[in-house]
mmCIF file as gemmi writes it, N, C-alpha and C atoms, coordinates in Angstrom:
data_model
loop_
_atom_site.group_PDB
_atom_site.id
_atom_site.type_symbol
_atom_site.label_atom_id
_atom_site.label_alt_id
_atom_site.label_comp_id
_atom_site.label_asym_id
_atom_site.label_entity_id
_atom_site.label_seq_id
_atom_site.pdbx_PDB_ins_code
_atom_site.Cartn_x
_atom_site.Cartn_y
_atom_site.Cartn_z
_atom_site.occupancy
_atom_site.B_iso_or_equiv
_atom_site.pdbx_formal_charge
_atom_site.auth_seq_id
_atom_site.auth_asym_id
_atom_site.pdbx_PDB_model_num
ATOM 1 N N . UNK Axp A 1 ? 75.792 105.756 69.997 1 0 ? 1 A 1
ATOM 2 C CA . UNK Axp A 1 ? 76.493 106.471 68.961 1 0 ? 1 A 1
ATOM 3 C C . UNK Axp A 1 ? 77.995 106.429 69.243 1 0 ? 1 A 1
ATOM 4 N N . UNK Axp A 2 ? 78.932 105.901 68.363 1 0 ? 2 A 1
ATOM 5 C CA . UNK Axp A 2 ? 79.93 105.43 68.288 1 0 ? 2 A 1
ATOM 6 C C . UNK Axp A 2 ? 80.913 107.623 68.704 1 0 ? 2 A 1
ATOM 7 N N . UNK Axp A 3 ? 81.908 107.658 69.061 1 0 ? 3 A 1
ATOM 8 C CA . UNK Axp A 3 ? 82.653 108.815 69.525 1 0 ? 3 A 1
ATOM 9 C C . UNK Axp A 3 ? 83.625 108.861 68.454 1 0 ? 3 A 1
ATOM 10 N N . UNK Axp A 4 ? 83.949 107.911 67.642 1 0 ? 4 A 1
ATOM 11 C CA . UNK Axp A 4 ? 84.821 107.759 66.455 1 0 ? 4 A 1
ATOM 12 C C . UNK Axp A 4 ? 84.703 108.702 65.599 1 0 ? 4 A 1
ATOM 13 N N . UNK Axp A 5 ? 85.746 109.392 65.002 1 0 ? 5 A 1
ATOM 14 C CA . UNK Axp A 5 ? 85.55 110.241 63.423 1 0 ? 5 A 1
ATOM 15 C C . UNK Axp A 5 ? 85.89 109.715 62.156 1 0 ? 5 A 1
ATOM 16 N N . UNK Axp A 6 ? 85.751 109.857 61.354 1 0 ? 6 A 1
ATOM 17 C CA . UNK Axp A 6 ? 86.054 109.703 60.198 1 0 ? 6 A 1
ATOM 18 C C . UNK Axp A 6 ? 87.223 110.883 59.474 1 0 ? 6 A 1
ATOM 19 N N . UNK Axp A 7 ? 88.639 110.255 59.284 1 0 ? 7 A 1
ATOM 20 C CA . UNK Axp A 7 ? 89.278 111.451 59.042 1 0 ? 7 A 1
ATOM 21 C C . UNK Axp A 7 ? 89.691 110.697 57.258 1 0 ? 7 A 1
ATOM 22 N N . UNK Axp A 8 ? 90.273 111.584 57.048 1 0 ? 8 A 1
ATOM 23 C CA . UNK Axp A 8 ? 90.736 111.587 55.163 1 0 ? 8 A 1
ATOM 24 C C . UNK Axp A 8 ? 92.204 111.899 55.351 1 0 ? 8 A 1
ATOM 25 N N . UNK Axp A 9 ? 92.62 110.457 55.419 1 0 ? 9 A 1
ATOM 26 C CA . UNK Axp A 9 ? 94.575 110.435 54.698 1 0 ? 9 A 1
ATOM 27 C C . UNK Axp A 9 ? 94.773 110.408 53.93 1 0 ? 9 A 1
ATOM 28 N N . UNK Axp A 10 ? 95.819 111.55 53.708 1 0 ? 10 A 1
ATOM 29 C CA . UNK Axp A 10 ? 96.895 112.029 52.578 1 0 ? 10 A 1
ATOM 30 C C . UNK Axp A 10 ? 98.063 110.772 52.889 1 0 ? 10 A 1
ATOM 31 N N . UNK Axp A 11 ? 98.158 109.92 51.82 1 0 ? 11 A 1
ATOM 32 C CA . UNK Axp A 11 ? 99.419 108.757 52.279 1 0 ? 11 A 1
ATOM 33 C C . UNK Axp A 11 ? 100.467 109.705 51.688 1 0 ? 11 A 1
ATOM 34 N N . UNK Axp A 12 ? 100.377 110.635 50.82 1 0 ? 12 A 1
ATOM 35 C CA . UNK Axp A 12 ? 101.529 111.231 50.108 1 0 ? 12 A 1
ATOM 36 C C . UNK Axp A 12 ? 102.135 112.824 50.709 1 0 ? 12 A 1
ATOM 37 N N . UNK Axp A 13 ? 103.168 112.448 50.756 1 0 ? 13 A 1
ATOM 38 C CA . UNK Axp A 13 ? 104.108 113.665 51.71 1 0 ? 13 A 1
ATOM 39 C C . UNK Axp A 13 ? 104.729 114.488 50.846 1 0 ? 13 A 1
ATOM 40 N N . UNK Axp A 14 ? 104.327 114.354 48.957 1 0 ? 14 A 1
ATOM 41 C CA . UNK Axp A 14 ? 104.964 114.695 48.26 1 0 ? 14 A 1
ATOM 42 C C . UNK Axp A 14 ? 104.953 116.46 48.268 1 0 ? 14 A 1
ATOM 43 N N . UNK Axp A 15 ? 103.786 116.977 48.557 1 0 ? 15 A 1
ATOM 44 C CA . UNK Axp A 15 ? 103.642 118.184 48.866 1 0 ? 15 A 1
ATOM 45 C C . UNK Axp A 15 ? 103.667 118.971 49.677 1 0 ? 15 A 1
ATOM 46 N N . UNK Axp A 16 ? 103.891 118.472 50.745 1 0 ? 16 A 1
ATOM 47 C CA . UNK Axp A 16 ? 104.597 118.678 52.007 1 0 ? 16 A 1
ATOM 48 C C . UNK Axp A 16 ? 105.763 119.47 52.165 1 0 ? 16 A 1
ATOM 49 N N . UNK Axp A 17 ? 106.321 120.117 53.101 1 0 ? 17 A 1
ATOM 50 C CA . UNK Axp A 17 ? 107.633 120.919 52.684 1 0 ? 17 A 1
ATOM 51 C C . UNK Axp A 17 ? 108.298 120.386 54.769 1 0 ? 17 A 1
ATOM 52 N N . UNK Axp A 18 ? 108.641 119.13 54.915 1 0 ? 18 A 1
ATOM 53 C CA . UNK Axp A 18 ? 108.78 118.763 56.029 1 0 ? 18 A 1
ATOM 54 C C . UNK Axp A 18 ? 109.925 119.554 56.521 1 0 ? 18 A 1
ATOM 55 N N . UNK Axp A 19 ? 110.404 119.689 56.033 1 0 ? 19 A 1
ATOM 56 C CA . UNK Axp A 19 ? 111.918 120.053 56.194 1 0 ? 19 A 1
ATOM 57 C C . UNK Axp A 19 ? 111.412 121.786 57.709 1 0 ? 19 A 1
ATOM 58 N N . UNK Axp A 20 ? 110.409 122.014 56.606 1 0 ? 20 A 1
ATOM 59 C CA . UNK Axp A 20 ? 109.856 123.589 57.819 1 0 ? 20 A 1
ATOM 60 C C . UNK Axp A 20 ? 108.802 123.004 59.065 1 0 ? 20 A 1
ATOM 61 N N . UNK Axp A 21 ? 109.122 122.183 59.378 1 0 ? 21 A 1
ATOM 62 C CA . UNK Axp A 21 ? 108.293 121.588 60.598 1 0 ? 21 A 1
ATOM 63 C C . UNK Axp A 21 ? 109.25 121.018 61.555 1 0 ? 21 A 1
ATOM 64 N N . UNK Axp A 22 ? 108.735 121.182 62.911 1 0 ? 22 A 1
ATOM 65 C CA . UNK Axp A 22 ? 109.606 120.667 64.006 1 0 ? 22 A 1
ATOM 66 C C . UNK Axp A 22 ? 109.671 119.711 64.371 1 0 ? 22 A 1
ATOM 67 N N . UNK Axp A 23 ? 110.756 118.607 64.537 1 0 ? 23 A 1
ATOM 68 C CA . UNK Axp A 23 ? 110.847 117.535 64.766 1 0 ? 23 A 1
ATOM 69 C C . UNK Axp A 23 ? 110.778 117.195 66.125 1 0 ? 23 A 1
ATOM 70 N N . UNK Axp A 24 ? 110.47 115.987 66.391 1 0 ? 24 A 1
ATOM 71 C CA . UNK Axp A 24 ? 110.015 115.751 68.157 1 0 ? 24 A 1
ATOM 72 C C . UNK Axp A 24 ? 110.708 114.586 68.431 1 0 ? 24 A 1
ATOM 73 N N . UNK Axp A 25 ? 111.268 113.84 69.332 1 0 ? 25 A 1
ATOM 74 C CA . UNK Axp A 25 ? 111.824 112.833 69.69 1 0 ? 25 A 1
ATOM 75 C C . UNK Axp A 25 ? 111.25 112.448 70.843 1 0 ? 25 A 1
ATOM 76 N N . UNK Axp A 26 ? 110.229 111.01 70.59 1 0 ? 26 A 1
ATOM 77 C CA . UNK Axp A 26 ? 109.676 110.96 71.763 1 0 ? 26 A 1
ATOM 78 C C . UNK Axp A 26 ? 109.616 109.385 72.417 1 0 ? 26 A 1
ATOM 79 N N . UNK Axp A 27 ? 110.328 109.223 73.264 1 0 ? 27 A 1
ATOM 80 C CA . UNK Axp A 27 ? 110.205 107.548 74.117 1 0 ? 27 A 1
ATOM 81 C C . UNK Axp A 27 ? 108.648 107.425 74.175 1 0 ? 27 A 1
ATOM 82 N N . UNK Axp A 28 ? 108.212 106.333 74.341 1 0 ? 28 A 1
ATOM 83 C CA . UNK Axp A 28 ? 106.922 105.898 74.265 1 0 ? 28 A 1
ATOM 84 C C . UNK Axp A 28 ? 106.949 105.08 75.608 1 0 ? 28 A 1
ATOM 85 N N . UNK Axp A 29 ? 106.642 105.096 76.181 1 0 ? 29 A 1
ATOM 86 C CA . UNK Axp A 29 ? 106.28 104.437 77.663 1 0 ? 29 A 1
ATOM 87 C C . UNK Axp A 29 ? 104.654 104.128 77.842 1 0 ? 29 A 1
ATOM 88 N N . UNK Axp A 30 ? 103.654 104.744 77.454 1 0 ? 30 A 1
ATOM 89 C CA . UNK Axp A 30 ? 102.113 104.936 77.736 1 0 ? 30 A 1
ATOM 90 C C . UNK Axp A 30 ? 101.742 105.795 76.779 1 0 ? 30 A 1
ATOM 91 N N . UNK Axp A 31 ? 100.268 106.431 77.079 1 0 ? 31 A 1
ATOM 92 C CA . UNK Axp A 31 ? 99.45 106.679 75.943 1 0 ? 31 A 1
ATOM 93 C C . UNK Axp A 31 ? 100.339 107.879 75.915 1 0 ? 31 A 1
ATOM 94 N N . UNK Axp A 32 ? 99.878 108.482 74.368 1 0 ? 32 A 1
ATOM 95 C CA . UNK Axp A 32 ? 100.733 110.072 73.574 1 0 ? 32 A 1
ATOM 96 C C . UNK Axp A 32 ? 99.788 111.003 72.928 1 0 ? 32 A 1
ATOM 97 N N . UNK Axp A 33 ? 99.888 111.508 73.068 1 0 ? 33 A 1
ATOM 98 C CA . UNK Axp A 33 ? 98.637 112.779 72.855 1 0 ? 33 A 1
ATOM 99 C C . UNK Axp A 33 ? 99.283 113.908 71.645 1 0 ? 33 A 1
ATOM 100 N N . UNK Axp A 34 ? 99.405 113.818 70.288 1 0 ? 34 A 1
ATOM 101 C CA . UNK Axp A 34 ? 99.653 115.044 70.031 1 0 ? 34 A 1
ATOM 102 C C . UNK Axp A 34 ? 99.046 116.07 69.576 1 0 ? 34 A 1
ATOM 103 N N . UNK Axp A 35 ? 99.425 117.097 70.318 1 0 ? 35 A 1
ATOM 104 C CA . UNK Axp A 35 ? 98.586 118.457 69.867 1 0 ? 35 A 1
ATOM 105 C C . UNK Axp A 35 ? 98.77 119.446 69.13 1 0 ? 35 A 1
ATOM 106 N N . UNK Axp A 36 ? 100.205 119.234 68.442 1 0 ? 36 A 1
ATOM 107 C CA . UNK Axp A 36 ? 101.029 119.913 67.854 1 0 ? 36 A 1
ATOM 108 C C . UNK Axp A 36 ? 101.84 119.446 66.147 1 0 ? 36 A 1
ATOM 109 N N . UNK Axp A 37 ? 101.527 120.415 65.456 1 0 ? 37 A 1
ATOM 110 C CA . UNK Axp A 37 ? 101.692 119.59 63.886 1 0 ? 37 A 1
ATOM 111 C C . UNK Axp A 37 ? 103.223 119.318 64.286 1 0 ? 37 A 1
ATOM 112 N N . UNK Axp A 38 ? 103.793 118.296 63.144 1 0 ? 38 A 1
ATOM 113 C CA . UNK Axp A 38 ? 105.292 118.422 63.211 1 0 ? 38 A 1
ATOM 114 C C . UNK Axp A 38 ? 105.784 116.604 62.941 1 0 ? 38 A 1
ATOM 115 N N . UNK Axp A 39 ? 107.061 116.454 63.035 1 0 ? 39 A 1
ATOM 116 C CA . UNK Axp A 39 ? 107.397 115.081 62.766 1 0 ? 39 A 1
ATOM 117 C C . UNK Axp A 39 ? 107.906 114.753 63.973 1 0 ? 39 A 1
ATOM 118 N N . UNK Axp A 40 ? 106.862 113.244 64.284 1 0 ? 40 A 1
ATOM 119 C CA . UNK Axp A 40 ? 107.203 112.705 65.787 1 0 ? 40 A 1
ATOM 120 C C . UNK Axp A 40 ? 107.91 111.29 65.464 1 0 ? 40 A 1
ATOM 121 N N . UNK Axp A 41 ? 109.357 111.085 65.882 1 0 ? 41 A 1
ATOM 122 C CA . UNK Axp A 41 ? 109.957 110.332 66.349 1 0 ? 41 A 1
ATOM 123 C C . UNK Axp A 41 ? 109.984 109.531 67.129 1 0 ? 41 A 1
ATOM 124 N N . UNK Axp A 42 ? 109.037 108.127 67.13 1 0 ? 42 A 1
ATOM 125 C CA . UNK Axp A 42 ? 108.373 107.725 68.767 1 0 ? 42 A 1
ATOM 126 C C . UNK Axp A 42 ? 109.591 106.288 68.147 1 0 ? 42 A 1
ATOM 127 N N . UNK Axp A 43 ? 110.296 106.073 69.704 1 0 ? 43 A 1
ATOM 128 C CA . UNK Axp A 43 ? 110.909 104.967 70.152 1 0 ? 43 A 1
ATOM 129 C C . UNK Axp A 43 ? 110.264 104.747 71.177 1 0 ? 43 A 1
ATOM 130 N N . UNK Axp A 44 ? 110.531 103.514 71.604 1 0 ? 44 A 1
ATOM 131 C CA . UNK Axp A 44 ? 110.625 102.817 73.056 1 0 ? 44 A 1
ATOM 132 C C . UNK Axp A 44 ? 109.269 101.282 72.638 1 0 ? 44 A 1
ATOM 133 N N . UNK Axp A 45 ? 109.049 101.447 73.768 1 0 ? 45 A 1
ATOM 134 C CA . UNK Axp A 45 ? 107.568 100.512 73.552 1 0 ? 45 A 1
ATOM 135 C C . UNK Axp A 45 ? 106.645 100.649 73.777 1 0 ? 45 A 1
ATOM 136 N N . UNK Axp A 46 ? 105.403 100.28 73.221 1 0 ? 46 A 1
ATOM 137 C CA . UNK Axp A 46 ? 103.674 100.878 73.651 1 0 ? 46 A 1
ATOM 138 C C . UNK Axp A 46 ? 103.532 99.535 73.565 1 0 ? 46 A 1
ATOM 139 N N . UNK Axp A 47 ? 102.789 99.442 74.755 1 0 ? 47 A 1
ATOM 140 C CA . UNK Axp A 47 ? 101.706 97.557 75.326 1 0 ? 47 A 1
ATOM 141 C C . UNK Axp A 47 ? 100.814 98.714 75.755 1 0 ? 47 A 1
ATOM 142 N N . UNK Axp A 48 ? 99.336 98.297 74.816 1 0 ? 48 A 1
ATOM 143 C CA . UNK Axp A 48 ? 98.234 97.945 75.624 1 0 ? 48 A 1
ATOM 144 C C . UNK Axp A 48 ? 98.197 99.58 75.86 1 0 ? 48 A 1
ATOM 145 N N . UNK Axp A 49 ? 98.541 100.397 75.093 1 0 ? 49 A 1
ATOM 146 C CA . UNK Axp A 49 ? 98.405 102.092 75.138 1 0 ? 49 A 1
ATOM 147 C C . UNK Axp A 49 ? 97.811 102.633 73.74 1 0 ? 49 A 1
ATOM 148 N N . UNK Axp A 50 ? 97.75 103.883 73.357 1 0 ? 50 A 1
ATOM 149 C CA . UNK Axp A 50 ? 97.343 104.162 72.062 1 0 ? 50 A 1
ATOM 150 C C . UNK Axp A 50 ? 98.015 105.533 72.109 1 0 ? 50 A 1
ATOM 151 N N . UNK Axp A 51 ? 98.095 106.518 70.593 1 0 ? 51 A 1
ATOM 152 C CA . UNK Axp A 51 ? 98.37 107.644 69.864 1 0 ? 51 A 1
ATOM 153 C C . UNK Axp A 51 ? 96.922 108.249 69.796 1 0 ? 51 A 1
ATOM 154 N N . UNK Axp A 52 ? 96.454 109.308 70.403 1 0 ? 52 A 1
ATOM 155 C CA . UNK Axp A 52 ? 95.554 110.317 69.973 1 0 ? 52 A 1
ATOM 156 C C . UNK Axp A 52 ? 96.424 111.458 69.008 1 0 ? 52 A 1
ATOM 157 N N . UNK Axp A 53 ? 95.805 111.899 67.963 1 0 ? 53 A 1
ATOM 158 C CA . UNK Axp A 53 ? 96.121 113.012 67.203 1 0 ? 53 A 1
ATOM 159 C C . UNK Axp A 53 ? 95.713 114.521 66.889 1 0 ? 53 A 1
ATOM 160 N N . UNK Axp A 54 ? 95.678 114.941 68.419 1 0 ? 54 A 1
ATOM 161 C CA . UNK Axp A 54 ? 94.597 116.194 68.09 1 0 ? 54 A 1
ATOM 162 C C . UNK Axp A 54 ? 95.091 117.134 67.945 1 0 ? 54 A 1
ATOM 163 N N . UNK Axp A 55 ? 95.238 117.984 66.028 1 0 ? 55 A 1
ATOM 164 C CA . UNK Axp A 55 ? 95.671 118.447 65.854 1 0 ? 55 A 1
ATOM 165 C C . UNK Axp A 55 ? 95.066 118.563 64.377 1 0 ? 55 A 1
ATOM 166 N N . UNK Axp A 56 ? 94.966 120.161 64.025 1 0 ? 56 A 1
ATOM 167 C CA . UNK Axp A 56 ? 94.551 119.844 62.489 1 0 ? 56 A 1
ATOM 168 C C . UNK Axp A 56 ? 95.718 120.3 61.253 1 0 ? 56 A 1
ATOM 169 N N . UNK Axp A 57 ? 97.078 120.39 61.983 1 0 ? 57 A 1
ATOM 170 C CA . UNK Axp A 57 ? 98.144 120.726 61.012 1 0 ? 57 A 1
ATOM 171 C C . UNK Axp A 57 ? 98.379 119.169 60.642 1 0 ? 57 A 1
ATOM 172 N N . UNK Axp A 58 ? 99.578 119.053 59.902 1 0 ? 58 A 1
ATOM 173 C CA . UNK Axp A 58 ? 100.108 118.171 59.784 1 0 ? 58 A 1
ATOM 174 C C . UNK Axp A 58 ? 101.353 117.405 60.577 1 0 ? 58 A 1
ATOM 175 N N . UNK Axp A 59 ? 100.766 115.496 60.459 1 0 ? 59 A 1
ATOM 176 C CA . UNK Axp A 59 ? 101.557 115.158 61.54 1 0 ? 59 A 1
ATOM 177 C C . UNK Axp A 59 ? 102.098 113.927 60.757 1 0 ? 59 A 1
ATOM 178 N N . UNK Axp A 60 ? 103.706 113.807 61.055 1 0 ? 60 A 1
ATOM 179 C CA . UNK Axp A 60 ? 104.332 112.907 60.375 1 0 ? 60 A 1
ATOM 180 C C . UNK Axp A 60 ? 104.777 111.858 61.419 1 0 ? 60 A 1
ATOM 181 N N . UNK Axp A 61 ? 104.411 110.126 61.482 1 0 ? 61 A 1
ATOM 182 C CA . UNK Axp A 61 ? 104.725 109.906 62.533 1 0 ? 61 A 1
ATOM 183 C C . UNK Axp A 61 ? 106.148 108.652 62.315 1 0 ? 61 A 1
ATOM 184 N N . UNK Axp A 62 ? 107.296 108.582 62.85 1 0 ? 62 A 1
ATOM 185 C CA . UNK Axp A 62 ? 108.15 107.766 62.352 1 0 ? 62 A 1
ATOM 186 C C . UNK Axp A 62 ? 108.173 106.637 63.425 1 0 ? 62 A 1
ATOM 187 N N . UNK Axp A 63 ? 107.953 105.514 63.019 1 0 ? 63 A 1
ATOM 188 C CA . UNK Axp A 63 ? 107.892 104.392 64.329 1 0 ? 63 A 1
ATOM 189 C C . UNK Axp A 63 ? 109.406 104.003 64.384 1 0 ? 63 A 1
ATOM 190 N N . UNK Axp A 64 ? 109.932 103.488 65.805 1 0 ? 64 A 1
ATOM 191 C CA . UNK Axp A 64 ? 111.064 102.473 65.788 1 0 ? 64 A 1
ATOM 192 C C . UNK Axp A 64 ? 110.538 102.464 67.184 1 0 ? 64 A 1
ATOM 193 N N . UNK Axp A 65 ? 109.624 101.64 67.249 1 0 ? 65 A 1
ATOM 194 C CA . UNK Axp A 65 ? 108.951 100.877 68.396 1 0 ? 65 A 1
ATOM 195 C C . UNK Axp A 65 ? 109.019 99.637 68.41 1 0 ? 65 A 1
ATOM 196 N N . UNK Axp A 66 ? 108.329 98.941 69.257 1 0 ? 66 A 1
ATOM 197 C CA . UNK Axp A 66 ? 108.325 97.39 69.435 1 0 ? 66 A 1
ATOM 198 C C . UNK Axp A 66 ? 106.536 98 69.799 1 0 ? 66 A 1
ATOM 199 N N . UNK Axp A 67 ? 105.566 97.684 68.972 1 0 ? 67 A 1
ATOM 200 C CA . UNK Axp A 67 ? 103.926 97.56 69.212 1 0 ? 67 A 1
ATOM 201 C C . UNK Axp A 67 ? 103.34 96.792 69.739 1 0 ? 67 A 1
ATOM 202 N N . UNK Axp A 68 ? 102.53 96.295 70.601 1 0 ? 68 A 1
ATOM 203 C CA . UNK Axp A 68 ? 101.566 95.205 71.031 1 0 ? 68 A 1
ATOM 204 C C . UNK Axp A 68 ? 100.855 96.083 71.187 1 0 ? 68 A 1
ATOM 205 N N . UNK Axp A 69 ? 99.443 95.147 71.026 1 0 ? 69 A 1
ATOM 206 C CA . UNK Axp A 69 ? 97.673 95.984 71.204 1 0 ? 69 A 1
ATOM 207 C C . UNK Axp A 69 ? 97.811 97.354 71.139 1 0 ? 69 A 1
ATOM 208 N N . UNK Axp A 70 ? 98.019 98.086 69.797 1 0 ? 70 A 1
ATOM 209 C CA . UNK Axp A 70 ? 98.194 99.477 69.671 1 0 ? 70 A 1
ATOM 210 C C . UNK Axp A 70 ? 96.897 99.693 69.062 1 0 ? 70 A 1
ATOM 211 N N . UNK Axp A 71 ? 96.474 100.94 69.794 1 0 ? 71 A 1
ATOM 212 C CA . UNK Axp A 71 ? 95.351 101.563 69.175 1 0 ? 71 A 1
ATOM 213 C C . UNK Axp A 71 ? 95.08 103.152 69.084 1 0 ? 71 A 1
ATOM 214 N N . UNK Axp A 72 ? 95.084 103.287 67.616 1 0 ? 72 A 1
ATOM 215 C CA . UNK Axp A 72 ? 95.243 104.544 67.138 1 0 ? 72 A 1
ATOM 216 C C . UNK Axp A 72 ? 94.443 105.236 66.546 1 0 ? 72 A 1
ATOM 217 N N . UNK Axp A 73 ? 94.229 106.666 67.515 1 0 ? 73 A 1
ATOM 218 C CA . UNK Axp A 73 ? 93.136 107.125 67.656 1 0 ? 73 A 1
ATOM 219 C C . UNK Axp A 73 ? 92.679 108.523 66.698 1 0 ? 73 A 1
ATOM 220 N N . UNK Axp A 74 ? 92.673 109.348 65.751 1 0 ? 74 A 1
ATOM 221 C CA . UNK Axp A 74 ? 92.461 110.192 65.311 1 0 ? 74 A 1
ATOM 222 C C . UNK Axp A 74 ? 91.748 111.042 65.504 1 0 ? 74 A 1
């Protein structure tokens, strides 16, 4: 039995009120865990790491990475 979930994305942020959520700035070096709703800012680089998302608020994620073998986990 596969450990995978099945989650349901909202692609639209239109209802969203981001502006009242905390922004995060985060280098990416290895795997990232978030546990906390809010808008994450990930720079740097991920090789061969992944994004877990455990969290049931809302999470906005902005890339300016460089990706190889990314795997993203919900």
């Amino acid at each position: 039995m596969s450990s995978l979930k099945q989650v349901k994305l909202d692609l639209s942020d239109e209802s969203i009120a981001w502006e009242n959520y905390k922004t995060f700035e985060v280098e990416l070096k290895e795997n990232l865990v978030i546990n906390e709703e809010g808008i994450y800012h990930l720079k740097g680089t991920l090789i061969d790491g992944g994004i877990t998302i455990n969290t049931k608020g809302y999470v906005k994620l902005i890339f300016d990475v460089l990706l190889k073998i990314v795997k993203v986990q919900l």
